[in-house]
ZALUMGU-292190 format. One record per residue (C-alpha): residue in one letter; y, z, x. Coordinates in steps of 0.2 Angstrom, whole numbers, plus 5000, padded with zeros to 4 digits. Each point is the difference from the previous one (the first is absolute). Layout:
AYZX;...
END
This chain:
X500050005000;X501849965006;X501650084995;X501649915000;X501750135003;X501649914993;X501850034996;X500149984982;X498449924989;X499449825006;X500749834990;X498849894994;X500649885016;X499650145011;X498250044992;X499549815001;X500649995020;X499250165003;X498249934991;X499650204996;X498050054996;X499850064984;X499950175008;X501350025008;X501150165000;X501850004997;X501450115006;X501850005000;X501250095010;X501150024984;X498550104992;X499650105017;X501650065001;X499850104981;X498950105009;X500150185009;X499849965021;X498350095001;X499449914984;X500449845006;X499550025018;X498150054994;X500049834989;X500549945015;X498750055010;X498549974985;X500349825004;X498649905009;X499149834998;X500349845011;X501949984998;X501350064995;X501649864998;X501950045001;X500849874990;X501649945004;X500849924983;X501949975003;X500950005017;X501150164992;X498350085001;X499850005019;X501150155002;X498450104992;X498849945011;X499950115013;X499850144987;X498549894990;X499449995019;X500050185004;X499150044983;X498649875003;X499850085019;X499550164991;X498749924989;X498049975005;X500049824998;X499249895013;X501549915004;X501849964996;X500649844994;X502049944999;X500249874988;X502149965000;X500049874984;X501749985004;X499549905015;X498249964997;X499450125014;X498550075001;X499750135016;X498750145003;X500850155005;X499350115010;X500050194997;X501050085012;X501249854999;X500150044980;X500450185004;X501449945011;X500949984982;X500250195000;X501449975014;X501049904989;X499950104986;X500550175011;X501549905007;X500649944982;X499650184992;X501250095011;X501249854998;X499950044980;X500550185004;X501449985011;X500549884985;X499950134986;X501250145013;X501249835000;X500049944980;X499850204995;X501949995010;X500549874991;X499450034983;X501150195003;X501649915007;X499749854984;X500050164986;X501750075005;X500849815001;X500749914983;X499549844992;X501049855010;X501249934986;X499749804996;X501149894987;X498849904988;X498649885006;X500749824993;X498849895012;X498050025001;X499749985018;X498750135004;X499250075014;X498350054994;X499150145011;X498350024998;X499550145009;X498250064995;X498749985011;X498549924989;X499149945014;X499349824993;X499850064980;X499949854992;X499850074981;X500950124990;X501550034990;X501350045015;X499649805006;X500549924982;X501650125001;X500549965017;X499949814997;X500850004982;X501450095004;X500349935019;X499649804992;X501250044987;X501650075009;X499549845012;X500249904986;X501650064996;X500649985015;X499149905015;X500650075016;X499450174995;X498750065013;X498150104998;X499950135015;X498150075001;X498550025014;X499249884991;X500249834990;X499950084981;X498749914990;X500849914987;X501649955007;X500849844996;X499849885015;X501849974997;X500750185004;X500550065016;X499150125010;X499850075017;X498750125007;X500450215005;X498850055014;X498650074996;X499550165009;X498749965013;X499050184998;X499850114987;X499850195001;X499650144989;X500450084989;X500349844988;X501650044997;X500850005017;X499849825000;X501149944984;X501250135012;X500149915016;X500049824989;X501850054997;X500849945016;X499049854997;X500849954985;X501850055007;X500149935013;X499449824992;X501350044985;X501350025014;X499849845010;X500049914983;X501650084995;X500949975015;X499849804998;X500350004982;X500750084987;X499250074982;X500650054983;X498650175000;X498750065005;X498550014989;X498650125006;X498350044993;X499850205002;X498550035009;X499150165010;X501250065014;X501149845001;X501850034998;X500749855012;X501049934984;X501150144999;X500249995018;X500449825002;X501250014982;X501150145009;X500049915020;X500749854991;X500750074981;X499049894989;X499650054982;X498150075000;X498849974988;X498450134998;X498549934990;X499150154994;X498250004995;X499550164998;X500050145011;X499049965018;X500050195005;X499250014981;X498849875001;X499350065017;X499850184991;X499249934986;X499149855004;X499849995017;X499950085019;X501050175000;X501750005011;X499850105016;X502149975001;X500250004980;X501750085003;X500749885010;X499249854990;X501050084984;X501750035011;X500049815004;X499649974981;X501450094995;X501349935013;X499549844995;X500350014981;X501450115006;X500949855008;X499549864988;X501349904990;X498849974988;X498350064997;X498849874992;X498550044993;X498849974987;X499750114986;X501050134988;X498950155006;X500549965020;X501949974991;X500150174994;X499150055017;X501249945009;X501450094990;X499450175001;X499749975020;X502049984999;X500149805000;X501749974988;X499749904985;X501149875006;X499049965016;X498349994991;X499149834994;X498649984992;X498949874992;X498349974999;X499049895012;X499849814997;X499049835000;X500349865011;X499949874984;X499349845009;X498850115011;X499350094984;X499949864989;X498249994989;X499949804998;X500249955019;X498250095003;X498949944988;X499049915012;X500050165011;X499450094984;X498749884996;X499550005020;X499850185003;X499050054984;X498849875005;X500050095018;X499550154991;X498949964990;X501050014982;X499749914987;X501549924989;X499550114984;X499950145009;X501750135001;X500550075017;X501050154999;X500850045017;X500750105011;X501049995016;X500950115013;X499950095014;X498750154993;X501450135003;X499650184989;X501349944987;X499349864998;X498850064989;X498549885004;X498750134996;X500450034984;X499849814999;X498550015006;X499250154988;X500549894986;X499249845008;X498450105002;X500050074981;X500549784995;X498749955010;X498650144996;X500049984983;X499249854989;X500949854997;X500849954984;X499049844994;X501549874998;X501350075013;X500349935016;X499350095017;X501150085008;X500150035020;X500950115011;X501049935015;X500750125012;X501349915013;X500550095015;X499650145012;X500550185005;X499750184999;X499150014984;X499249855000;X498350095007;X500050134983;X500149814988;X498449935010;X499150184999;X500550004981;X499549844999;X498549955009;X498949954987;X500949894991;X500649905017;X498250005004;X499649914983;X501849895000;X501050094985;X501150055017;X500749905011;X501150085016;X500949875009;X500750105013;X501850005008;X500949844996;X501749945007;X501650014990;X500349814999;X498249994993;X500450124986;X500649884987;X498249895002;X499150144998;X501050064984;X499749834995;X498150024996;X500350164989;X499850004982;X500850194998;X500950115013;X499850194999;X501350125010;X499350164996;X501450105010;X499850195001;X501450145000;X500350095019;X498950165000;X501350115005;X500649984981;X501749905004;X500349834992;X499349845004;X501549925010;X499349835002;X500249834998;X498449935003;X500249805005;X498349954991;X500750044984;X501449874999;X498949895010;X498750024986;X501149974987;X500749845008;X498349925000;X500050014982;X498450104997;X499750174987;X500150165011;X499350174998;X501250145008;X500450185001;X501150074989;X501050065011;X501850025006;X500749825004;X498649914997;X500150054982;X501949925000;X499849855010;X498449954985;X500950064988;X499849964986;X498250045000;X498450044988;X499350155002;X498250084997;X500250004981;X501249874996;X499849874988;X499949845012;X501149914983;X501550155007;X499749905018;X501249874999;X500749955016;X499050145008;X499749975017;X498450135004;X499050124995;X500450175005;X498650135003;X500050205005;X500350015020;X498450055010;X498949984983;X498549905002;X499549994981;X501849954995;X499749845011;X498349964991;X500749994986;X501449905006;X498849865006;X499050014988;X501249944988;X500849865011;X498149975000;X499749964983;X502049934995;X500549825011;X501549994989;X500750175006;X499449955019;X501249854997;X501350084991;X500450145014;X499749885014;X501549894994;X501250154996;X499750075017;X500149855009;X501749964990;X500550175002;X499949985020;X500849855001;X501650074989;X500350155010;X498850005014;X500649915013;X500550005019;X501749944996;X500450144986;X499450115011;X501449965012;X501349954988;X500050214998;X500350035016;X501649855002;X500750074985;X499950195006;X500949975018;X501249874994;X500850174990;
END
């Protein structure tokens, strides 16, 4: 048996270049990391069999192999084996050289925390300083500043938003320029961009690294500035960055602060625990601190953002959008027609599916239970089959297969593992219903998101099954509920069921099971909601108007 060690979940290019046996183990660096030190070095060391491969997806992704390196040195494999797709390099690497890794990683660990004494300064001296004073924003040059390290992720909400809003202010205005480590998937060909650095090593912990990525990003904000000129800034927040703020005040532009949700929350929540939580939060705060404008993407981080002491008048918000040529049902018929006959699915048969990076939130399991109760009980004579397609990879995808075994033994389940962003609307495409069964944060706050699926999923015209929850109920609305007459569903746009209830989705496929008129009739209000309020350029339009005042 081999193992392959990875950054982030393989694509579907990287599995058919790799040629995988069908028992092959799979690790990646993003899951190791959720684990206590001990806990992860004993999996570490239970590793053995012929090979283990550290795969290289993305050039951005080279700064991590070191670390992937000195982790593979501790393991009982036979052998190590490089393979840099990036390059199409494949080297066997031998042990001690694969510990040598752990030099890099030292020297960019106590880089990090000389970093955090420097930006902890900073963040002190930013606190005590006021907001620089700007007039109004009547031109929409921007310099967008993409600063989160993502390390060759190819799927996932943050790429449509990236590209939707960096395509649009392009199209507004051409000379606007993309500043980012890496190419962003999705961009327009026609919009400027130019490459930050990346950082050659990583060290630990995690966070230390979205630390020492700052200089990086000032200093190429800096050279761009000092060779032409800008209207404002327009920075995504991400963990520890706070270069906008420091490039806004060295040359007094306007500074615009797109706000997603809480990264110090997120990381308490749903992912690796802080070890510098307070500075992480200190930059956070300087940054909506010296913000113009705060954009972000739902009323529950809107009022967020008011009772962290944002003023009204610098906060804008508006939901996430739709690319509408990109998400466009009729150009992928041929696509849909091709792909179901790749997996097998019959054109009487109803595919309900699911997409998304298997995040707790996402609520796949629950999905899952109520795929497993569909699929375990007798079928109505007279209905269409239906199939399950899960699209994607990530943290919870291992609980849907354990869930699910069975059924993707016998082909009620299909799996088709992580698939890039660009492919996204193909896949949609060979759907017959989409389900976004979203659960509320376990802490007991409100769901703040604006999950990118669901506007995607309305725009490719097909019914949907969601949570009742939060903004997902008021982008559907209006929508039928468990117990309303589907006659009192005109111009719905879903069907909305109880958040986290399994049952409550049964029933909801079961009746888009037995009614095609009601599958038509919320697929074409959705899709014509999207396209009336949904879009990229509305989006934006929010943002124009709000710093022209």
């Amino acid at each position: 048996m081999s193992t392959i060690l990875s950054s982030y979940p393989l694509s579907k290019s990287a599995l058919v270049s790799l040629r995988p046996e069908p028992s092959t183990r799979y690790l990646t660096l993003n899951e190791l990391r959720l684990q206590p030190l001990t806990r992860m070095l004993k999996s570490m060391r239970r590793i053995d069999g012929d090979a283990l491969r550290v795969v290289v997806q993305e050039p951005s992704e080279r700064a991590v192999m070191p670390l992937m390196l000195l982790l593979a040195s501790l393991t009982r494999a036979r052998h190590v084996e490089l393979h840099d797709l990036a390059d199409r390099r494949v080297a066997r690497i031998g042990r001690a050289r694969a510990a040598l890794g752990a030099l890099g990683v030292v020297w960019a660990s106590l880089s990090g925390q000389f970093t955090t004494w420097r930006l902890a300064w900073l963040c002190a001296r930013l606190k005590r300083q006021p907001l620089l004073s700007n007039a109004s924003v009547t031109s929409t040059k921007a310099l967008y500043l993409k600063t989160n390290l993502m390390l060759g992720a190819k799927a996932g909400g943050s790429i449509g938003h990236v590209a939707g809003v960096a395509n649009e202010l392009a199209r507004r205005n051409g000379q606007s320029l993309v500043l980012a480590p890496e190419t962003p998937p999705l961009l327009n060909g026609a919009v400027r961009s130019e490459p930050i650095e990346p950082l050659r090593t990583y060290g630990v912990p995690a966070e230390v690294n979205h630390f020492r990525f700052n200089w990086r990003c000032v200093a190429q904000a800096a050279k761009t500035l000092q060779r032409e000129s800008f209207d404002f800034i327009y920075q995504r927040l991400t963990l520890g960055n706070l270069a906008g703020v420091l490039v806004s005040r060295r040359f007094d532009l306007p500074l615009v602060i797109e706000y997603n949700g809480s990264e110090v929350w997120v990381s308490q929540n749903w992912g690796h625990k802080l070890k510098h939580e307070a500075l992480a939060q200190a930059i956070e705060d300087v940054c909506l601190l010296h913000a113009h404008r705060v954009v972000t993407v739902s009323q529950v981080l809107a009022d967020e953002l008011l009772a962290r002491g944002v003023p009204a008048d610098r906060i804008v918000w508006y939901p996430n959008c739709i690319d509408p040529q990109m998400f466009d049902p009729q150009r992928y018929d041929d696509d849909r027609r091709r792909l179901r006959a790749q997996l097998g699915i019959a054109d009487d048969e109803l595919v309900v599916m699911f997409i998304g990076t298997f995040g707790l939130w996402h609520g796949a399991e629950t999905l899952a239970d109520a795929a497993d109760i569909l699929l375990s009980s007798p079928a109505e004579e007279g209905l269409p089959r239906l199939r399950f397609v899960f699209v994607g990879d990530g943290l919870r995808l291992a609980a849907v297969r354990e869930r699910l075994d069975a059924h993707i033994r016998r082909g009620g389940v299909i799996l088709t593992g992580l698939v890039p962003q660009h492919e996204a609307p193909r896949c949609l495409a060979a759907a017959d219903i989409f389900s976004s069964p979203h659960t509320p944060p376990a802490d007991g706050s409100k769901f703040f998101g604006s999950p990118t699926k669901l506007f995607e999923y309305m725009a490719m015209a097909r019914p949907i099954v969601a949570s009742d929850l939060d903004q997902l109920s008021d982008v559907l609305d209006p929508a039928l509920r468990e117990g309303d007459s589907p006659a009192c569903g005109d111009g719905a746009t879903a069907l909305l069921v109880e958040p986290g209830s399994a049952p409550a989705i049964v029933r909801a496929l079961r009746s888009l099971q037995r009614q095609p008129a009601l599958r038509a009739s919320l697929a074409q209000a959705a899709r014509r909601k999207a396209l009336e309020h949904y879009t990229w350029r509305q989006h934006v339009d929010v943002i124009a108007e709000s710093l022209a005042r």
